[in-house]
N, C-alpha and C positions, 0 to 999 in steps of 0.2 A: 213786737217783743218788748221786753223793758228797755230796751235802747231807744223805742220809739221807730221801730223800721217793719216795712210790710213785710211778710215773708209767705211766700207762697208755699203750701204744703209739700206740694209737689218737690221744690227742692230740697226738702230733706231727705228725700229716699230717692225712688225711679233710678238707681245706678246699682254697684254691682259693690258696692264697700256697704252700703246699706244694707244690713239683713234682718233689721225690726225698728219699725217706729212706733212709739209708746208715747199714747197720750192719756193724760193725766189730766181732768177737769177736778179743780180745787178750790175752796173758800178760805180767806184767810181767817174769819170766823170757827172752821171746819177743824175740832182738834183731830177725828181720825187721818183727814187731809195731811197735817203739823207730821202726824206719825210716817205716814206711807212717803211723803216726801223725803224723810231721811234716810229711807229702805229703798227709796229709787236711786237717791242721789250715790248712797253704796254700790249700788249695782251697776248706774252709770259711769262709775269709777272703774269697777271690774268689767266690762263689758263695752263700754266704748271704744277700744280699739279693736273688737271682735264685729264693728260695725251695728252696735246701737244706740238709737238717738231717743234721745227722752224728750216730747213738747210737755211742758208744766203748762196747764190754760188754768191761770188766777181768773174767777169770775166773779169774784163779791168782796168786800172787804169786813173787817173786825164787827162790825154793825148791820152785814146782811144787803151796805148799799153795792154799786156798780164799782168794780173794781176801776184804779186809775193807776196810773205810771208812778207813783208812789208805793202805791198796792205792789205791786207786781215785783220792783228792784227790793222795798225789804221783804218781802217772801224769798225772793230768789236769795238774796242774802245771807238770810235766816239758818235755808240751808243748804247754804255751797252752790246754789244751780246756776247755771252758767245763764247771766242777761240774755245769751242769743237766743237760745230755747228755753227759754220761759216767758211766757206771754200774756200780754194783758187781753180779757174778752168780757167788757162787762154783760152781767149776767148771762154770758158765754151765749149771748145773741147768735155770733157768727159758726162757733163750734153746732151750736145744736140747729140749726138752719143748713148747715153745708155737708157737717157728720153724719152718715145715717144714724137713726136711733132705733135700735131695735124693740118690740114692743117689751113693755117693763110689767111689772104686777103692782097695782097699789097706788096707780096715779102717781107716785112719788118715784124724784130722783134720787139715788144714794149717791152722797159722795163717800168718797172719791169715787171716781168715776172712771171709769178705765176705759181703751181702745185699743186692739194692737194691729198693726200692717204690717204687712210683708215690705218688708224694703224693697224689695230691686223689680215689684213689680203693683206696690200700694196696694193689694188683696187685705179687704177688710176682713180679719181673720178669729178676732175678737173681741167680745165687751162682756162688761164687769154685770152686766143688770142681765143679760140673755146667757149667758155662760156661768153664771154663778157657781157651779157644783165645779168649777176648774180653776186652777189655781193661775193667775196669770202667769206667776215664776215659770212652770212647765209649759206655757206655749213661749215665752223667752226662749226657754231652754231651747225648745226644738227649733223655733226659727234661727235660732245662733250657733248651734251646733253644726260644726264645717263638715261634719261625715255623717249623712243625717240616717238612722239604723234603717235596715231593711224588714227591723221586725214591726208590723204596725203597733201604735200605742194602744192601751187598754181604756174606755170611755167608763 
């Protein structure tokens, strides 16, 4: 993280206060990245005590190089995110090596780049490149929602 400390995935959810972990692969090059960070960081505000954790993964810096612990604390900075989950991953090596990826169209990454799990049990539940026609807001919504409806959702 920008603190300079490991943190394994797994301890941010696998409990029962976890009920969405949201990750977020960014550049700080990236202005849609600049945008969506500010739309997390609100909803991290409203929704963190509802048991949501946000991972920021900074992966490149203003020039497209490898992100560094410089990168990552002023992004995190920039805006509002908490050092502990926000994290440095240059050229996000370790996210797209460890993260499933599911297949994308066009050879090309978009960022921002999105993930979502299930908290209290890490069920890889979503991504921004395979899911596209779904708003990530609405799978929050339903992973965070404590009475979750009986009526199925409409696709």
């Amino acid at each position: 993280n920008c603190l300079g400390e490991t943190v394994s995935l797994h301890s941010l959810g696998c409990n029962e206060e976890t009920r969405a972990v949201w990750m977020v692969a960014s550049a700080d090059w990236c202005a849609p990245c600049h945008n969506y960070a500010d739309r997390a960081r609100e909803r991290l505000e409203r929704d963190g005590p509802n048991g949501l954790v946000l991972m920021e993964i900074i992966g490149e810096d203003s020039t497209g190089g490898p992100a560094t612990v410089d990168t990552c604390k002023s992004y995190a900075e920039r805006h509002g995110l908490p050092f502990e989950t926000t994290f440095i991953d240059p050229h996000w090596e370790t996210l797209w090596s460890n993260v499933y990826l599911y297949p994308y169209s066009g050879g090309t990454m978009n960022l921002p780049w999105v993930a979502i799990l299930n908290g209290p049990n890490m069920e890889y539940v979503y991504n921004s490149q395979l899911n596209s026609s779904v708003a990530d807001s609405d799978v929050l919504d339903d992973l965070l929602d404590p009475e979750p409806s009986d009526t199925p959702s409409q696709d």
